[in-house]
C-alpha positions, -999 to +999 in steps of 0.1 A: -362-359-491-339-379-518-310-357-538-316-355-572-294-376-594-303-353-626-299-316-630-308-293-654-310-253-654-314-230-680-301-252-709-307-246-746-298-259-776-304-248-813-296-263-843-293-232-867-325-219-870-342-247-850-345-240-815-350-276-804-344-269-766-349-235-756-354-232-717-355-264-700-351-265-663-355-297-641-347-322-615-347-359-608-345-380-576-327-408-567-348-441-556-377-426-578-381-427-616-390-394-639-411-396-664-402-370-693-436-362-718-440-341-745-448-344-779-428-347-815-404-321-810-404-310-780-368-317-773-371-348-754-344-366-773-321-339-776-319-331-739-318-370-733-288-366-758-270-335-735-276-359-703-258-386-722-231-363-726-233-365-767-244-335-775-231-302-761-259-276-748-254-237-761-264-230-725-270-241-692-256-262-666-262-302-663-254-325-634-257-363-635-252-377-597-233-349-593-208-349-622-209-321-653-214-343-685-193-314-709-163-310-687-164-349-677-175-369-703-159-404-686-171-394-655-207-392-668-203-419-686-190-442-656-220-435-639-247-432-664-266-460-685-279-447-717-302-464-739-314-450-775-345-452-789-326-474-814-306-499-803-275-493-834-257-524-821-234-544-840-254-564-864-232-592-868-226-599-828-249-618-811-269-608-779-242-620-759-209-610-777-231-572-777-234-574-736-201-584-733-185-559-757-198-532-739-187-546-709-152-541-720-158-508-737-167-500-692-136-514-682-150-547-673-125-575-673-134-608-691-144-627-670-171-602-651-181-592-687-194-625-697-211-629-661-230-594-659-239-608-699-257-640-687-273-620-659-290-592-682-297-618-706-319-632-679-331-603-668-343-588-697-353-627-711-334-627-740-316-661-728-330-679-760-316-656-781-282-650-764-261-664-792-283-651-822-270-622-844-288-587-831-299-582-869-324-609-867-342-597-833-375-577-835-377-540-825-384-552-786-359-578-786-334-552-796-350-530-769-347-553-743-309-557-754-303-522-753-317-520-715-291-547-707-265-529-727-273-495-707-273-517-678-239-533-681-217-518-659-239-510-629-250-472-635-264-454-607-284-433-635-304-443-664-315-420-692-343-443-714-356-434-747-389-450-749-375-483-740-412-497-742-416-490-777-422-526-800-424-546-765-450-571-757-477-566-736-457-590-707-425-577-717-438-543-710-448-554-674-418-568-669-402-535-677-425-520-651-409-545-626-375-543-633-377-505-629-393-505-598-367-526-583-342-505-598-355-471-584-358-488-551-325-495-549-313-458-548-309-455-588-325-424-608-340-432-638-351-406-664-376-422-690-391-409-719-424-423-738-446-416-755-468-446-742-483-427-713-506-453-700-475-471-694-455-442-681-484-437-655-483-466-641-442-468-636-432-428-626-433-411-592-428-376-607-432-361-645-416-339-663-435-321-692-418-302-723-441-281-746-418-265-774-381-272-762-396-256-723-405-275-693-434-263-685-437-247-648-453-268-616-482-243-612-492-248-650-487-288-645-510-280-613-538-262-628-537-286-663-539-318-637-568-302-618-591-293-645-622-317-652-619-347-668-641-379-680-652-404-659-661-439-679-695-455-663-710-486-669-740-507-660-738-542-652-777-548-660-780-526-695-765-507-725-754-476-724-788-460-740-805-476-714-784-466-685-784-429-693-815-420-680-817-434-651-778-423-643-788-390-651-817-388-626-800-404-601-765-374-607-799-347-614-782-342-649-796-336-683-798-368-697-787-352-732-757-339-720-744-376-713-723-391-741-726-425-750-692-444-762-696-478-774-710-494-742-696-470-717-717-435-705-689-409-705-695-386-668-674-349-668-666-340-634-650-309-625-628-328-596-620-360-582-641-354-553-670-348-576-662-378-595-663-396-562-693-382-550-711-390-582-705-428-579-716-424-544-750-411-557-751-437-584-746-465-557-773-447-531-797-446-563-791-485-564-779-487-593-758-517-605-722-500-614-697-527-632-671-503-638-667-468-630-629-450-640-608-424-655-616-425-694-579-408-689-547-412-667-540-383-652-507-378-670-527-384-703-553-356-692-528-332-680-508-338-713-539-329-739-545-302-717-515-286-717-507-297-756-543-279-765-523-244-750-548-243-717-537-218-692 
């Protein structure tokens, strides 16, 4: 089983009367990346910010790879990649000069600088841009250079603050890539989105905070087991025209199928429904074009646990 790279037990942090984290416990591997979900306020940021070592909790106890980020703040730091939501670079250096900068700011001679700087800048493909001044790039150009900055010395851990957000749709599967490799090589990455189709396809374990808490495994259980939609369609007719005959063939009442645009919405209390149902459908011989999850399942078990189910 792999260690985890991220600790957290029991830490909470108020500011005055706003309890922005109040009981968050949690772990994350190394060689898999963590997705962390939750909505506006739940404290996602501000624990990211703790991690980081740039904010202090009011309690608790925090390990990253091993290292307390309040009592060692280098220490952290030296083996920790950080990257904002916002990238607050210097707007008058250029991709490059950024990348480089930082490098120094790690201890990074010269010469290394400037070659782990041409590297991310591949990477991340900002090479066209390298010399350009970071206040003329778009929102994911300057999140793409904040993934090289965070990257810039080689951390064994990375804390990302919805580094998809203003990306392209390739740029976003690059980010997919490029986080994959890095979780395979032994790395632990802790990311936070609130792009969840993307986190899905990207995380090996998730996180979820609901009002400052992480919420525990068996309620994450029970919220991820609970029925969910099933997107069916026909390859030979509209959705009006499908529903009757889907509905025989599942012996359903035909008015209790939705209709969404093109698509017959199908609840099904498990997977193993849902997969029996399509079996039906196909034994009924009925043409099926597409048959899937209206939701992800970190989607469905998010609503779920946002709408307070227990």
């Amino acid at each position: 089983m792999s260690t985890p790279g991220i600790v957290a037990r029991g830490v909470k942090r108020s500011f005055g009367n706003v309890h922005a984290v109040r009981d968050v416990t949690l772990e994350a591997r190394e060689g898999a990346v963590t997705g962390l979900v939750g909505p506006n306020g739940s404290g996602k940021t501000t624990l990211l910010l703790m991690l980081a070592s740039l904010l202090q909790p009011d309690e608790g106890e925090l390990r990253i790879g091993g290292i307390d980020p309040i009592a060692d703040p280098a220490g952290a730091r030296g083996v920790l990649g950080w990257m904002p939501d916002a990238l607050g670079a210097w707007q008058t250096l250029s991709a490059r000069e950024t990348i480089v900068t930082t490098g120094r700011l790690y201890d990074l001679d010269k010469e290394r600088s400037a070659a782990r700087a041409a590297e991310l800048l591949s990477i991340v493909g900002l090479e066209d841009l390298a010399d350009a001044p970071a206040r003329v790039l778009s929102r994911g150009q300057k999140q793409r250079l904040g993934l090289a900055r965070a990257l810039v010395h080689d951390p064994q851990v990375l804390l990302l603050d919805e580094p998809a957000s203003g990306l392209d749709p390739q740029a976003r599967i690059d980010l997919r890539l490029l986080l994959r490799r890095l979780a395979a090589e032994g790395r632990t990455i802790l990311i936070s989105s609130h792009i969840l189709s993307e986190l899905e396809e990207v995380v090996d374990d998730a996180v979820f905070l609901i009002a400052g808490e992480t919420v525990s495994a068996e309620r994450v259980a029970a919220a991820a087991s609970r029925g969910r939609m099933w997107r069916l369609r026909l390859a030979d007719r509209d959705a009006t025209a499908a529903a009757l005959p889907v509905a025989q063939a599942l012996g359903w009442d035909v008015n209790h199928i939705p209709i969404e645009r093109r698509d017959l919405l199908l609840h099904f209390a498990t997977d193993t429904d849902a997969a029996a149902g399509i079996a039906a459908l196909v034994r009924a011989g009925l043409p099926v074009a597409e048959f899937s999850a209206a939701t992800g399942l970190l989607e469905h078990t998010f609503l779920d646990l946002e709408g307070g189910a227990r």
